[in-house]
Backbone as CSV, one residue per row, in Angstrom:
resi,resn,N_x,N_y,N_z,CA_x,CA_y,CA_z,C_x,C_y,C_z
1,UNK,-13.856,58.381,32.897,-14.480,57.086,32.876,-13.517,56.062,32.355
2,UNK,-13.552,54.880,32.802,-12.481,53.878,33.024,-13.158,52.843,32.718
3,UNK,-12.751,51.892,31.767,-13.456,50.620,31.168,-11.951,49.502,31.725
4,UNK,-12.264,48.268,32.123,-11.345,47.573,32.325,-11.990,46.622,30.989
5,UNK,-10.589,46.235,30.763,-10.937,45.064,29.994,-10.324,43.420,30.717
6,UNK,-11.036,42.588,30.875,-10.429,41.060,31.374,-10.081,40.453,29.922
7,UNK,-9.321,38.842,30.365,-8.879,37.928,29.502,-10.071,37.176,29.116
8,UNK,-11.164,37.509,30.554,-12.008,36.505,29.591,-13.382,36.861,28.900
9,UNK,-12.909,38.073,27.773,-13.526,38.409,26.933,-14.493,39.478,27.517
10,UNK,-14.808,39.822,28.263,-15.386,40.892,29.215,-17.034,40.754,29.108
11,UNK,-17.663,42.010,29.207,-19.312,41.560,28.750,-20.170,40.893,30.452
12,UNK,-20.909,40.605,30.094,-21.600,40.249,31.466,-21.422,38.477,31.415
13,UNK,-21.200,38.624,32.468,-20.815,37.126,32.672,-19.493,36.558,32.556
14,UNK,-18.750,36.882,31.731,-17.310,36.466,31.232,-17.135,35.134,30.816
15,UNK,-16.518,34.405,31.168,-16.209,33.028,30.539,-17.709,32.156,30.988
16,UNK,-17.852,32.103,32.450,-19.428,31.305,32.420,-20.245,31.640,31.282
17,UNK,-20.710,32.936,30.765,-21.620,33.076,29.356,-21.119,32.086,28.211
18,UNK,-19.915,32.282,27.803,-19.608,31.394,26.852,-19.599,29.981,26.809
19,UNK,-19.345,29.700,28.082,-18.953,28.358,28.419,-21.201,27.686,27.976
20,UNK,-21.485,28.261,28.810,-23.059,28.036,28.766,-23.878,28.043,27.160
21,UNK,-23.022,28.715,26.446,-23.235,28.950,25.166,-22.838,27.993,24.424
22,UNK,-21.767,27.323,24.437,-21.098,26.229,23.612,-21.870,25.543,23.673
23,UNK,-22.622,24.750,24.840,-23.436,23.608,24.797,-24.586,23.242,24.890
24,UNK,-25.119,24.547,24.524,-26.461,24.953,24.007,-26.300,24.961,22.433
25,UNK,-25.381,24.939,21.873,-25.199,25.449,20.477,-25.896,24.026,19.593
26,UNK,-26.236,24.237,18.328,-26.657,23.027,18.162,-25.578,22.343,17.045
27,UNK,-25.374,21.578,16.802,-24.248,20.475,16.019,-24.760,20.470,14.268
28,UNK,-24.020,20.931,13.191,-24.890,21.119,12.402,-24.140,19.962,11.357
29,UNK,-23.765,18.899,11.743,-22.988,18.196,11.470,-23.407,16.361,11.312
30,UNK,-23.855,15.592,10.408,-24.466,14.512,10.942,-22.980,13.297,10.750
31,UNK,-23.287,12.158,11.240,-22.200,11.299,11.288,-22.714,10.445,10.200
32,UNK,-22.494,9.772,9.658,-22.794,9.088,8.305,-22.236,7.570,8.649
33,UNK,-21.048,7.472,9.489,-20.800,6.892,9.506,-21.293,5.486,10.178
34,UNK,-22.113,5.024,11.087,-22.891,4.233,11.848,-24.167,3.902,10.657
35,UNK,-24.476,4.908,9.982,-25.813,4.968,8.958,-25.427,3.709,7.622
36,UNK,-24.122,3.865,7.326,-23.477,2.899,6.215,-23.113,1.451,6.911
37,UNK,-22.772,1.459,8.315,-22.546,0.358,9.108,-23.690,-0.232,9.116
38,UNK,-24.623,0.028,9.371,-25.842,-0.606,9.573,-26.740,-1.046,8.442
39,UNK,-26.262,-0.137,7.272,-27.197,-0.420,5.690,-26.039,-1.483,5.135
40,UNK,-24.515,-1.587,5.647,-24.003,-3.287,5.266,-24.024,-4.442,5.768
41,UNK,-24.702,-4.331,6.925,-25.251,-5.812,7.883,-25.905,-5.778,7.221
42,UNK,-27.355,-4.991,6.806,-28.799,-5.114,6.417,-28.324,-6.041,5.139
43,UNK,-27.520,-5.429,4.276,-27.074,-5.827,2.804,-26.408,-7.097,2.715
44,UNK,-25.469,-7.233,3.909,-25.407,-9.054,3.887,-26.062,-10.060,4.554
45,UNK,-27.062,-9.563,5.448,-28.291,-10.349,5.562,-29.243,-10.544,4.654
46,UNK,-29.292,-9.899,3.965,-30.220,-9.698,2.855,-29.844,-10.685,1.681
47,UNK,-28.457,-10.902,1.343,-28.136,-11.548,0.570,-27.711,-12.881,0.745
48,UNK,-27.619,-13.048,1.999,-27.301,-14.492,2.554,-29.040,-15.308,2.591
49,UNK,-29.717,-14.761,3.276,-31.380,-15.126,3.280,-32.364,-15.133,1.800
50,UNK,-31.967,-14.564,1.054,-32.459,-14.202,-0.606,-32.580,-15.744,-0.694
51,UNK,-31.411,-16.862,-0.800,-31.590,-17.482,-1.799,-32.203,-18.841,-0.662
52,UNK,-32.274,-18.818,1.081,-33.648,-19.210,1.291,-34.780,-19.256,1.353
53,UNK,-35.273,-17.868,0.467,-36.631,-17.805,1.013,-37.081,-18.315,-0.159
54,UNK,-36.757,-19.280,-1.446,-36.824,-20.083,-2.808,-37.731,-21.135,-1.867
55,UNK,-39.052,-21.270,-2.443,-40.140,-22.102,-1.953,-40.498,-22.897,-3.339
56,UNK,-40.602,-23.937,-3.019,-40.737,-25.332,-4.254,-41.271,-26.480,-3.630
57,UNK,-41.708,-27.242,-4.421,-42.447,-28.729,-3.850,-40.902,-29.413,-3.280
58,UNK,-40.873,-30.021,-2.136,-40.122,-30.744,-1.302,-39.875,-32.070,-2.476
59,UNK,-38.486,-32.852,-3.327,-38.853,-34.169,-3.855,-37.663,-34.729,-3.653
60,UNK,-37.731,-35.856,-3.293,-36.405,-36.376,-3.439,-36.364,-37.073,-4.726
61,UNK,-35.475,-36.510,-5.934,-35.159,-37.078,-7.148,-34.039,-38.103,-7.042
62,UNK,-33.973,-38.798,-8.116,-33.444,-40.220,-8.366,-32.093,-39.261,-9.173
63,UNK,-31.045,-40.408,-9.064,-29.667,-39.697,-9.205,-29.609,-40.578,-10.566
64,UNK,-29.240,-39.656,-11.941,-28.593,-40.596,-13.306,-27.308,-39.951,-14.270
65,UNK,-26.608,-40.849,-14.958,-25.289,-40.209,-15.232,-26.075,-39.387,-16.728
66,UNK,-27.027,-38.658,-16.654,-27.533,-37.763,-18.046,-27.107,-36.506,-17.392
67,UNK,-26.600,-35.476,-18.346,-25.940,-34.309,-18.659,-27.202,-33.507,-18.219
68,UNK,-26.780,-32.570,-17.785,-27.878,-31.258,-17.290,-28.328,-30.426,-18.685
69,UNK,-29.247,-29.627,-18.904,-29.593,-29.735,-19.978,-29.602,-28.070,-19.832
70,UNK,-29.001,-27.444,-21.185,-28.810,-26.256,-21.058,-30.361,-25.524,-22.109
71,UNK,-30.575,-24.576,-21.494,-32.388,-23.870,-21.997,-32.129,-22.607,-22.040
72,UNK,-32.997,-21.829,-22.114,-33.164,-20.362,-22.299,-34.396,-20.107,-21.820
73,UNK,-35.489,-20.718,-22.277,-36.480,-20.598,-21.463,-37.286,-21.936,-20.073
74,UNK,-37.703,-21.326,-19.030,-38.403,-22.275,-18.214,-39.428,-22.645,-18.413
75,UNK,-39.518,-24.250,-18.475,-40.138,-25.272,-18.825,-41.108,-25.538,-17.774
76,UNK,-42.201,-26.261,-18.132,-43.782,-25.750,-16.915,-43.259,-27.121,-16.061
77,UNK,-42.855,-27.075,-14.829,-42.927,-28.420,-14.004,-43.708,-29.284,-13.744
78,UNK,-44.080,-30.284,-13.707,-45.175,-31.135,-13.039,-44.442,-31.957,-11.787
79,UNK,-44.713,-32.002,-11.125,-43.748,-32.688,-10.138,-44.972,-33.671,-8.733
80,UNK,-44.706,-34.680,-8.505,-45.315,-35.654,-8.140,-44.393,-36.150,-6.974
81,UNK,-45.111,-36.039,-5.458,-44.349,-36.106,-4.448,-44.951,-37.674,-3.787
82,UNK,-44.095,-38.217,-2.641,-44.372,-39.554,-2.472,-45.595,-40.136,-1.945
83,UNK,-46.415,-38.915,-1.580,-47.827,-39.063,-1.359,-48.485,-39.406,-2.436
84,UNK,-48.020,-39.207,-3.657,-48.804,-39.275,-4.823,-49.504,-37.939,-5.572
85,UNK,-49.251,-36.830,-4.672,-49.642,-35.646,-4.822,-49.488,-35.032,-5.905
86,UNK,-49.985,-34.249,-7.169,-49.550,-33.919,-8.397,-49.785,-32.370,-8.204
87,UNK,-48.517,-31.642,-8.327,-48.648,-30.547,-8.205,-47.999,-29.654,-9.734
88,UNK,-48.413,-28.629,-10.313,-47.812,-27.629,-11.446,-47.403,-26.767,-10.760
89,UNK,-46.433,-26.763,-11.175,-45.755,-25.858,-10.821,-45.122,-25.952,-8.937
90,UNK,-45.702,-24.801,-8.296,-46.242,-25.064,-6.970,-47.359,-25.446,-6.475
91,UNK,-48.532,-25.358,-6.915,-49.824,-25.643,-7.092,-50.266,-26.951,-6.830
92,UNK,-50.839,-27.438,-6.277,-51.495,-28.971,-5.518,-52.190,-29.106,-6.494
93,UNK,-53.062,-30.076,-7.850,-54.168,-29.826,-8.259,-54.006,-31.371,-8.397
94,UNK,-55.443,-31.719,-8.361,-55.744,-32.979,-8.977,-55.747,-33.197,-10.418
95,UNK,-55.274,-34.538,-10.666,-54.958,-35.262,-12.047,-56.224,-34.953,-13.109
96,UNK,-57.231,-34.752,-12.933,-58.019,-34.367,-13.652,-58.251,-33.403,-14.455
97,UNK,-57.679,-32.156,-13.299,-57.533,-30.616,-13.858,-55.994,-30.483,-14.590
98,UNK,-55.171,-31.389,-14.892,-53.805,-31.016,-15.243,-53.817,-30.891,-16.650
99,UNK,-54.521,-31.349,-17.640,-54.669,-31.008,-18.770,-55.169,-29.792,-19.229
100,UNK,-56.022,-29.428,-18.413,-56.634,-28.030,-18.772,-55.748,-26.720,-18.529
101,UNK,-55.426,-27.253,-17.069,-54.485,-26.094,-16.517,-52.989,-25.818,-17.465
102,UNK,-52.381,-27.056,-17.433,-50.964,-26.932,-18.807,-51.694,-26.360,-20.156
103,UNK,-52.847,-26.466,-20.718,-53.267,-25.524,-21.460,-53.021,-23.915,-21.380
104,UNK,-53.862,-24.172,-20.467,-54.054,-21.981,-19.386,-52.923,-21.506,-19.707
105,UNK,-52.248,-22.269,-18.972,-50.276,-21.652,-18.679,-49.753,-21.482,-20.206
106,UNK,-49.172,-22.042,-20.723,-48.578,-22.828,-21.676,-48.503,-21.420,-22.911
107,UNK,-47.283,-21.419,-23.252,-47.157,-19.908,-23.668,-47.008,-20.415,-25.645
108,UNK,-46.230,-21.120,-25.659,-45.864,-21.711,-27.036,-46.779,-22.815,-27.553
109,UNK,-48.093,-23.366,-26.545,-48.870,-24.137,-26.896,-48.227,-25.410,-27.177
110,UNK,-48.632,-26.734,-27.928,-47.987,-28.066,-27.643,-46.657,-28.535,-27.713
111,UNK,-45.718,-26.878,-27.782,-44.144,-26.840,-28.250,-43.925,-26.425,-26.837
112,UNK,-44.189,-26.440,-26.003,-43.859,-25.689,-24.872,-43.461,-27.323,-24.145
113,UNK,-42.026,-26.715,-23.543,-41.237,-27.748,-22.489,-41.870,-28.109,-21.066
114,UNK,-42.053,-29.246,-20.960,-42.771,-29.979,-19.783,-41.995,-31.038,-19.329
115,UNK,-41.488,-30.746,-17.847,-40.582,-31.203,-16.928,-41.767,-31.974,-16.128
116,UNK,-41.521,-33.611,-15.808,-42.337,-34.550,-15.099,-40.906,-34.165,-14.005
117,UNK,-41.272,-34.531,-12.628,-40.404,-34.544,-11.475,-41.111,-35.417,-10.221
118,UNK,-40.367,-36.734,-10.739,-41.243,-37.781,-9.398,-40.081,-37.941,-8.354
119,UNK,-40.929,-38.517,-7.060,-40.081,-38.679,-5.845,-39.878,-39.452,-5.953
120,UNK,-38.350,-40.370,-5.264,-37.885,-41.551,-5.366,-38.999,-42.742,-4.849
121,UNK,-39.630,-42.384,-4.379,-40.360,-43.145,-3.921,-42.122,-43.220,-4.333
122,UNK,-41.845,-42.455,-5.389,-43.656,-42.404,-5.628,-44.003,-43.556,-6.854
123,UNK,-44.807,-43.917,-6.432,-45.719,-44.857,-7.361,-45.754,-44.780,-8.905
124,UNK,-44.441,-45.637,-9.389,-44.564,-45.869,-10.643,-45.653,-45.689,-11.612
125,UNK,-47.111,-46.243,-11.127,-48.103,-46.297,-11.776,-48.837,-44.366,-12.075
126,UNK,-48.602,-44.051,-10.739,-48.717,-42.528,-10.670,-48.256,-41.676,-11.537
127,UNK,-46.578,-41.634,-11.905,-45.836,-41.199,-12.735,-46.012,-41.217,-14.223
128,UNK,-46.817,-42.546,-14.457,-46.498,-42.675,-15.891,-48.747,-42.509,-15.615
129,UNK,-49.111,-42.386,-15.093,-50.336,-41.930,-15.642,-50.267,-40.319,-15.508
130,UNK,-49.510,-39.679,-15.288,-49.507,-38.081,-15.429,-48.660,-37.725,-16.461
131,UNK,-48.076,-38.829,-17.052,-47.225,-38.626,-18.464,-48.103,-39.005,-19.656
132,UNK,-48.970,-40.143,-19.380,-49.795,-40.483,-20.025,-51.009,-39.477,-20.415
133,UNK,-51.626,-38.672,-19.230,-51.896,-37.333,-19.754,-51.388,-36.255,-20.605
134,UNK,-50.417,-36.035,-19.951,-49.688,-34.881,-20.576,-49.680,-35.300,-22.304
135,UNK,-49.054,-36.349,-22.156,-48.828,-36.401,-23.869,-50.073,-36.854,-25.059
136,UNK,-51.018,-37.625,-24.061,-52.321,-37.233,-24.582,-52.852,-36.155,-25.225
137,UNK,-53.172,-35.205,-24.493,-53.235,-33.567,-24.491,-52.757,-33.320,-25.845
138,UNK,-51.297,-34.179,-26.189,-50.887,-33.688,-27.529,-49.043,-33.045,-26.978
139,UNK,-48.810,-32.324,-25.996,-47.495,-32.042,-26.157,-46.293,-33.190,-26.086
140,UNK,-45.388,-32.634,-26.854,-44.827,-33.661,-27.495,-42.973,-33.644,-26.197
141,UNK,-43.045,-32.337,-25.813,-41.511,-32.102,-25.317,-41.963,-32.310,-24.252
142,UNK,-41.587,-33.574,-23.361,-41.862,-34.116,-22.174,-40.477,-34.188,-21.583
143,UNK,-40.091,-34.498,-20.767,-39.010,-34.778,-19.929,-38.914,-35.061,-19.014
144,UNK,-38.092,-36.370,-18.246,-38.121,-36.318,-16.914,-37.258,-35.739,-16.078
145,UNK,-37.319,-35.577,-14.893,-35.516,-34.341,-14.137,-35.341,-35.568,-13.479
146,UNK,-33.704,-35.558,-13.254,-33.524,-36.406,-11.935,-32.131,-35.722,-11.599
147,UNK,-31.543,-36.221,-10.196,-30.462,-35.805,-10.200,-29.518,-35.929,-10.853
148,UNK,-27.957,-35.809,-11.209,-26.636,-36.410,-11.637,-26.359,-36.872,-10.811
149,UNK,-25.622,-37.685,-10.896,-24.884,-38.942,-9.703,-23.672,-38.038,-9.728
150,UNK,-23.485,-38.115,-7.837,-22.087,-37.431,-7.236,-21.170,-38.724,-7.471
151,UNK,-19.921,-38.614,-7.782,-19.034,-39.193,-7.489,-18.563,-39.431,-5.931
152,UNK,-18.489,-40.945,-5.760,-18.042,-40.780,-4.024,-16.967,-40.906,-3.977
């Protein structure tokens, strides 16, 4: 009895078996690389869009040569747009409820910092009757914001 042996590995089939075998085999191998490509677009989209999605009352402030004022803690806003609109914070509320509500909030009670923020264009009389509240009420640290003047 006589066995031949071939080059291509012998057995049934010969090289077609193997060949059929390779690419059936499964890949136990993942690529990583496309996975990190795609989590650093995500990561600089993410960080480019972060600091638009900052939602605040729309104002156009008045520009003055006063120094920016350095804090530690944030001060409750009141801010008054050219409609006349009086809003805390973000909050729309009418002039009536603003005493009560800067109560609610108000963490340090009549020591607590209160930022007035009028639009260039809103009604003088408006402005100083929501200051005229506020300090009614009793708090004493009022302030107004405006811009700094750019140099042209």
């Amino acid at each position: 009895m006589g066995m031949s042996v071939s080059a291509g590995g012998g057995g049934r089939g010969g090289r077609g078996h193997r060949r059929r075998g390779r690419h059936h085999a499964l890949i136990s191998e993942i690529n990583v690389t496309p996975m990190v490509d795609v989590m650093l677009v995500l990561l600089i989209i993410f960080m480019v869009a972060a600091p638009l999605l900052t939602v605040g009352v729309p104002i156009d402030l008045p520009d003055t040569q006063a120094k920016a004022m350095n804090a530690d803690t944030q001060p409750i806003t009141v801010s008054i747009n050219s409609a006349g609109q009086i809003y805390l914070q973000e909050t729309e509320i009418p002039i009536e409820e603003l005493v009560a509500k800067l109560q609610a909030i108000s963490k340090t009670g009549y020591d607590e910092r209160i930022f007035i923020r009028g639009d260039k264009s809103t009604d003088y009389g408006t402005a100083m009757k929501v200051m005229a509240r506020v300090s009614a009420a009793g708090y004493k640290n009022i302030g107004l914001v405006s811009l700094q003047e750019q140099d042209q």
